[in-house]
N, C-alpha and C positions, 0 to 999 in steps of 0.2 A: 504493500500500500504506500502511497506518494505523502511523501511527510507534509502536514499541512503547514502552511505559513504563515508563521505571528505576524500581527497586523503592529503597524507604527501607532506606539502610544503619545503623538502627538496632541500637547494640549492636555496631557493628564494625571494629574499630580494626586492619584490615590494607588497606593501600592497595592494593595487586594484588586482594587477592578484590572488591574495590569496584569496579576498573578493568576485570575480565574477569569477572564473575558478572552486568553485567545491574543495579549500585548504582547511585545518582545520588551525583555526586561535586562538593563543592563547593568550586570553585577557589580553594585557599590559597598554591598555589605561586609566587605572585612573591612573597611575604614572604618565602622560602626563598632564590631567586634573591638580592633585597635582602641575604639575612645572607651568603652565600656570596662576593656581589662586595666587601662591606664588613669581613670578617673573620672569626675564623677559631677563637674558642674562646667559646660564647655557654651560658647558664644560664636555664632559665626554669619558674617556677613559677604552678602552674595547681590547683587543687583536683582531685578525682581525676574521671572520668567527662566529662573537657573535652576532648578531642580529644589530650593531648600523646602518647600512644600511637601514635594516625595519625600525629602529625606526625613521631614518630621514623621511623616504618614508609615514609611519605613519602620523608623524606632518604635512605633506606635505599634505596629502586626509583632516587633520585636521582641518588646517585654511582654506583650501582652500572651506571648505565648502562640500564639500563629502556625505552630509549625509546618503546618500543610500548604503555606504560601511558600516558604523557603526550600522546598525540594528542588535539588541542586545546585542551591547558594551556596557561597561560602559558611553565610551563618546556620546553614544546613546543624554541620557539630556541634556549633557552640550548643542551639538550643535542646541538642540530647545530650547533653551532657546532665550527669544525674543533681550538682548540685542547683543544676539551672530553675527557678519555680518564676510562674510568673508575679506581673506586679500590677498594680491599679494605678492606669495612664490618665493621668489629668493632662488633656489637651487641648492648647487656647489659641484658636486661630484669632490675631488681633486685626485682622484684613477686613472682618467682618461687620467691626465696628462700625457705625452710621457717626458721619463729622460733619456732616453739610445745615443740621435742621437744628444746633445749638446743643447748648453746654449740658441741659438738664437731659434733652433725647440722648446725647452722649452717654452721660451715666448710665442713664437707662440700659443705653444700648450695651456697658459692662455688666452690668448686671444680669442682664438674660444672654450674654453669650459664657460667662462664669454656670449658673444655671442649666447652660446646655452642655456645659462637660460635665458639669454634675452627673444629670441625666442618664448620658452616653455609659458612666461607671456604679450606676443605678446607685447611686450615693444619694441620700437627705440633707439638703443645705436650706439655712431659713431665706425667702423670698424678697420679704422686705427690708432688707438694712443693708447698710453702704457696699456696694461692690467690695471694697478691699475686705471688708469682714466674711461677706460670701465666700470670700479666696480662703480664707483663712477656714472657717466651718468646714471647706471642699477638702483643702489639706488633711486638716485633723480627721475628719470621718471617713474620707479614704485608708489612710495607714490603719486604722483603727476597725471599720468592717472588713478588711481583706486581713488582716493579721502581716501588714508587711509595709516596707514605708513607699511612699509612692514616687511613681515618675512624672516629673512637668515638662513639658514640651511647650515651648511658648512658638507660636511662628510668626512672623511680620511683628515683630514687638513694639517697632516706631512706626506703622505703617498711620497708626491715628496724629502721630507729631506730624509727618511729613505731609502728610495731606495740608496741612496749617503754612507748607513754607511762604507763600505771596502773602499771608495775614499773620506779620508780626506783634499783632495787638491779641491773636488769640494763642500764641504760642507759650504763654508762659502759662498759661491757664491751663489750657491740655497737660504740658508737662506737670504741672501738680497736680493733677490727677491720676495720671499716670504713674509718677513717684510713687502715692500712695497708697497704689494698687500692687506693683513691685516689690517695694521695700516690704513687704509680708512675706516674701519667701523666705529672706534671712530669717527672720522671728520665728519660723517654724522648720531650720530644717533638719531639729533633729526626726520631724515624719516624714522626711524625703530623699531618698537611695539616689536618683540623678536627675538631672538639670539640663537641659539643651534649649537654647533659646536661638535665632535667626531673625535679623532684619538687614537693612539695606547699609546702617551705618553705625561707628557706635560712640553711642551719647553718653556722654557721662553722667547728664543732670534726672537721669529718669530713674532712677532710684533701682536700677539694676548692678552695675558697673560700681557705685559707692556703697552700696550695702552688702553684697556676694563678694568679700576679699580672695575666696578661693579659684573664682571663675577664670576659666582659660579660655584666652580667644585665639579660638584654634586661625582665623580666618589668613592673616599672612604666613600658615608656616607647611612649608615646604612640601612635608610631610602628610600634609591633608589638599594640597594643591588641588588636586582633582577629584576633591569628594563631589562636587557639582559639578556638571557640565559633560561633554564629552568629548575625550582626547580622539586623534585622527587614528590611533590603533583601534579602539573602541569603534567606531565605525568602519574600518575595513571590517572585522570581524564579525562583528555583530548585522550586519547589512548589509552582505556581498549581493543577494539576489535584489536590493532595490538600489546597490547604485550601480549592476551590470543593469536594469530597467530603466535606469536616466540616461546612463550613456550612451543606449543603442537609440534614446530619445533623440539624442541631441550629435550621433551621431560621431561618436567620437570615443578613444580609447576610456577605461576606466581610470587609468592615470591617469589621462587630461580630464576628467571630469572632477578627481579629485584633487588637482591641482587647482579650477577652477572652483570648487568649493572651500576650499585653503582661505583663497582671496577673499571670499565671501562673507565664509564665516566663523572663519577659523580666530585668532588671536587673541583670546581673552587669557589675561594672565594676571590671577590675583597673589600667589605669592612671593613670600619676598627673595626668592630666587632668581624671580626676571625671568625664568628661561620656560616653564610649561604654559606650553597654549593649548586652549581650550575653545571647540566648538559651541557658539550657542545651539542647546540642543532645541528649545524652542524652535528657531527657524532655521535649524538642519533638516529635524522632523520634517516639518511641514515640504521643506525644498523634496527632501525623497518621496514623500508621498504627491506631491504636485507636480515636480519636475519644472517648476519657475526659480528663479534667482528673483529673491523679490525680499523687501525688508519688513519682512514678518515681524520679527520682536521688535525693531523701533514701532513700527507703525499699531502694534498691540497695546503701548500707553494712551498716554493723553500729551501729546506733543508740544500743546498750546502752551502747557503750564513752563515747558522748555525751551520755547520761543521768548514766553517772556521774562524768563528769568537770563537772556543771553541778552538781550536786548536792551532792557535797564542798565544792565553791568557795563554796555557798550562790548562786549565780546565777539568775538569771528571766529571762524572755524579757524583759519589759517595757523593762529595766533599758539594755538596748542598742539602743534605738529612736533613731535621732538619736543619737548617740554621738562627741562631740567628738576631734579627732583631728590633729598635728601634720603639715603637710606631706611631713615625711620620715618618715612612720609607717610607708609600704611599702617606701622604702629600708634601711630598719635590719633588722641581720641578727639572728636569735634563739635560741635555745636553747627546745629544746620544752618542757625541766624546769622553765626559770624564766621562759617567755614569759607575759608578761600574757593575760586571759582573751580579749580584744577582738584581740590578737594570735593566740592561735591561731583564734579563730573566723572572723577572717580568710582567712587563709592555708589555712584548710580548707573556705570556702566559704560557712559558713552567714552570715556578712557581706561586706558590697557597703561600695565608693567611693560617696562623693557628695558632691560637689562645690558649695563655697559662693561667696562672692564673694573677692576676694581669696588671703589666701593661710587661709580657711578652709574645711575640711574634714571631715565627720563619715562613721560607720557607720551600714550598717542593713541589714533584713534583702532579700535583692535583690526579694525578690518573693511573693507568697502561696502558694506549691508549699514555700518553706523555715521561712516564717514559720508558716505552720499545721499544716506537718511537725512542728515543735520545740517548738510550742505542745502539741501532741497528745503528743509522746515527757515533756515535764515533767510535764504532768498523769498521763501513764499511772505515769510514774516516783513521783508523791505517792503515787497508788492501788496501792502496792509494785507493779509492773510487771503487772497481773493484771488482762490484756484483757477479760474478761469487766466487773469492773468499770467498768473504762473505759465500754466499752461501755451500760452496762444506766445509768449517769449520764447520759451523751450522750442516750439515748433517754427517758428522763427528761425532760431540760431541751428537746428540738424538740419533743414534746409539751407539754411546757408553754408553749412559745411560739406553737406553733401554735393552742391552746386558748384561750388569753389566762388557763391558768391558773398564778396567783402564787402558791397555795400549793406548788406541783409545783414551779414552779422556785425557790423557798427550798428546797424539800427536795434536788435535784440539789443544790445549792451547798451544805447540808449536810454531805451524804455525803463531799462533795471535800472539804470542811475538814477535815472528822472524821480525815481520814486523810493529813492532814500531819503527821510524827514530831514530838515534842516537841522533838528536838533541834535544829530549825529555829525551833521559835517561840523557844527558851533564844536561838540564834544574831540571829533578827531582833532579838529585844530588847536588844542590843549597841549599838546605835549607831541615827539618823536616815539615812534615805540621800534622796538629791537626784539628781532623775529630772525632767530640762528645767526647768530651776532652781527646782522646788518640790519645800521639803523634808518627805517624810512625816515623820510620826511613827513612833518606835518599832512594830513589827509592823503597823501600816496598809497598810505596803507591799507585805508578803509577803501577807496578805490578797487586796489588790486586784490585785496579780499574776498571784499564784495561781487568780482568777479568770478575771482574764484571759486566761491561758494558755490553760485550761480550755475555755473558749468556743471562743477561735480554732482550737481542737484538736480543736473539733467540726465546724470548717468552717461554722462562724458568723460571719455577717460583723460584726467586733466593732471600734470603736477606740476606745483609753483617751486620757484627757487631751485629750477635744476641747474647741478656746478657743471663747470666746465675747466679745463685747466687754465681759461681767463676769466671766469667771473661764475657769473648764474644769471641765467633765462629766469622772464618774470612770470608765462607761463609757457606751456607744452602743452599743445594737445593732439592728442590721436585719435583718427577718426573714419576709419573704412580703410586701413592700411594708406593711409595719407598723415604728415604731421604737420601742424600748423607752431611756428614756435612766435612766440610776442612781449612784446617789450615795451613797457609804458613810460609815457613821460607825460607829467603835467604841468602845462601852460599858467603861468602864477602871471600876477599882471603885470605887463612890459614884456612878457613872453610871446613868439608869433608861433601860434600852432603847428603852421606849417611845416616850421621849420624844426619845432620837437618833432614831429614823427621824422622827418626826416634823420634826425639824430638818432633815436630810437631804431630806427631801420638800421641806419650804419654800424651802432652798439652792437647790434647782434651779429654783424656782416662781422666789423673788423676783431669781434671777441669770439669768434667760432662757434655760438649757440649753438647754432644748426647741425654744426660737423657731424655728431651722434646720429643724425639722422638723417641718411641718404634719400636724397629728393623732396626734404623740407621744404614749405612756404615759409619766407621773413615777414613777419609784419609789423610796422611799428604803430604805437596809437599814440592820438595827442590829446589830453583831456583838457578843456578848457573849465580852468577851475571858477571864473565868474559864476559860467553858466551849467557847469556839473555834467558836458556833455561831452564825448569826441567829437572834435568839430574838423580833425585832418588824419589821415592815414595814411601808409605807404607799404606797396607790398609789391616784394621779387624774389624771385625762387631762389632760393641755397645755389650756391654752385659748387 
């Protein structure tokens, strides 16, 4: 008989529906085992859509004794092992919580999600009194009717902070709520065997982190790198028959296919090694079972709230390419209100470890599924969020690259200028910034960014500041096995446009831009800064 094939458990973060519906399940459980023999109150932070939901769901079929889900797991042994019994899982998805309808539905809303782990462990806790005393009653009569101390699993444990980041007036509020909902565990754990808790970042003030002295956060070390997510070994092995079903989709070997999935969605690298990368398995899944390259996990938030937290700060994609960064940059603990910008984009995903020689370290973004995600959301954000413009620019400029025509695309890079608020140009002309140790000038940056952006957000394959062994091109782009390389100058007043692009054309002629690229187009642009437009351009083929 023809062995039947597990289906991709894209999208599903409950370990029994994986184990009994028929999922393919990919073996995490001796990292589990590892934290269980080694200790006993652990913390770990994962951006959202990374497995820590399984993992909680996981520990949860674990203690609980499960054992007919883990046939042929690693944790298969452990759980027959004789002194193995099970324990009564107190489990708090804090994801669940309602933040939008005020402070008092808030409580509320702990109070019957405390209530429903009750439930789940047929435990009696009294109805009416403060959530954190709820917690407490749940603790103590857990260890107490089971004859054993209990396990807490806490998952998204800031996920009620974070929802709060654009309303700094209700953030301190939440957080003392939340403190004094947490700071309960200490106070009772001599009825509690172990501790695992998950969120996005980790905060000192929530009464987790200063009450639990014992708690390890496992999340920068080495050694648990790949408890989330999935390494490129992990999918050769586990999924040969759906990515020989892509490749023969698209046409091409299984190496190149995984090679193209590399670029995709390969690079996330949370510990402090720098060196393991990890596939988001969110929209890996989803790529093998659709067979699109498409940015699934950006596009599964809420993007808006990233637009506008990029957008106040004055930030660009560009800006955090290579992004210099202290060795103990993942160990420091933060506060979301006053975390620097490369720290929350961190801790949220949309940047990756990468690992130098010694004890240097930078940011970037993990991969082209987050990098053209974010490129696309800044540009839509310039064009006041109105997809249609987006859109009708995009199509614009792949016409004009597919054309070879340059007036078309001076006009798409028009349009996108035209519609960067004045309040950005006031902002860029504040100060020089310095992006891989060359310092623009005043508004050059936001300019060349913003184009930047733009491109990449069209899913153009674009890269700024390529060297050369005379300088660096301000961009490159490739596009139908054609490269267009370009080089900006801006027209400040007393300036003749003209005669910038023409300069700008020469720069790239007489510094070899092009060389790398056999059959290059030069082009130079001239921005006239009055009017925030290119008003001259010049374009002749590489020779």
């Amino acid at each position: 008989m023809e062995k039947k094939r597990l289906k991709l458990p894209a999208g599903i973060q409950t370990f029994e529906k994986i184990r009994t519906d028929d999922f393919l399940y990919v073996d995490k459980t001796k990292h589990f085992i590892e934290l269980i023999s080694s200790g006993s109150v652990y913390f770990l932070s994962r951006p959202r859509r990374f497995g820590k939901s399984l993992t909680i769901s996981t520990l949860d079929a674990l203690f609980s004794g499960k054992k007919e889900l883990f046939k042929g797991l690693y944790a298969e042994e452990f759980l027959n092992r004789p002194e193995f019994k099970p324990k009564p899982v107190i489990r708090l998805d804090m994801s669940n919580l309602t933040t939008y309808a005020g402070l008092d539905i808030f409580e509320q809303s702990m109070q019957l999600n405390t209530l429903h782990a009750a439930k789940r462990i047929n435990v009696e806790i009294s109805e009416n009194i403060a959530a954190g005393d709820m917690f407490v009653q749940l603790i103590v009569n857990a260890a107490t009717k089971y004859g054993s101390k209990a396990v807490v699993l806490i998952d998204e444990y800031d996920k009620p902070f974070t929802d709060f980041i654009d309303k700094p007036e209700m953030i301190e509020k939440v957080r003392n709520i939340l403190r004094g909902y947490y700071s309960r565990i200490k106070a009772n754990e001599e009825y509690i065997d172990f501790i695992f808790i998950t969120g996005i970042a980790k905060f000192t003030k929530l009464g987790v982190f200063s009450t639990l002295n014992n708690l390890e956060d496992i999340s920068p070390l080495e050694k648990y790198g790949e408890i989330c997510g999935l390494t490129e070994a992990e999918i050769v092995t586990c999924f040969p028959e759906y990515i020989e079903e892509a490749a023969l989709k698209y046409q091409i070997s299984t190496e190149e296919l995984i090679e193209r999935m590399r670029n995709y969605y390969d690079g996330f690298c949370f510990d402090i090694s720098g060196k393991r990368r990890l596939y988001n398995p969110f929209s890996t899944l989803l790529f093998l079972k659709n067979h699109i390259f498409s940015n699934f996990w950006f596009e599964s938030a809420t993007p808006t709230l990233l637009a506008k937290y990029l957008k106040t700060r004055n930030l660009t994609v560009e800006q955090f390419r290579n992004f210099p960064i202290s060795r103990d940059f993942i160990s420091n603990s933060v506060e979301i209100e006053k975390a620097a910008p490369e720290s929350y984009l961190f801790q949220t995903g949309y940047l990756s470890l990468r690992a130098g020689s010694l004890e240097e370290f930078a940011l970037d973004y993990p991969n082209t599924e987050v990098l053209n995600a974010m490129s696309a959301l800044l540009a839509q954000n310039i064009l006041n969020d109105k997809g249609e413009e987006f859109t009708r620019n995009r199509n614009m400029m792949i016409i004009g690259l597919t054309r070879d025509d340059y007036s078309l695309i001076v006009e798409s890079l028009n349009a996108l200028l035209a519609s960067i608020p004045y309040d950005d140009f006031a902002a860029a002309a504040k100060e020089n910034i310095l992006i891989n140790d060359y310092k623009f000038p005043a508004q050059e940056w936001l300019y060349r960014s913003t184009i930047f952006a733009f491109l990449r957000g069209c899913d153009i394959v674009v890269a700024a500041e390529m060297h050369t062994n005379l300088g660096r091109a301000d961009i490159v782009i490739s596009h139908r096995n054609k490269t267009l390389v370009i080089e900006i100058k801006v027209a400040y007043q007393g300036d003749t446009p003209a005669q910038k692009a023409k300069e700008a054309l020469q720069q790239i002629i007489d510094k070899n831009y092009a060389k790398p690229y056999p059959g290059a187009v030069c082009m130079g642009l001239a921005i006239d800064d009055a009017i925030r437009q290119i008003t001259a351009y010049d374009v002749t083929p590489s020779n």
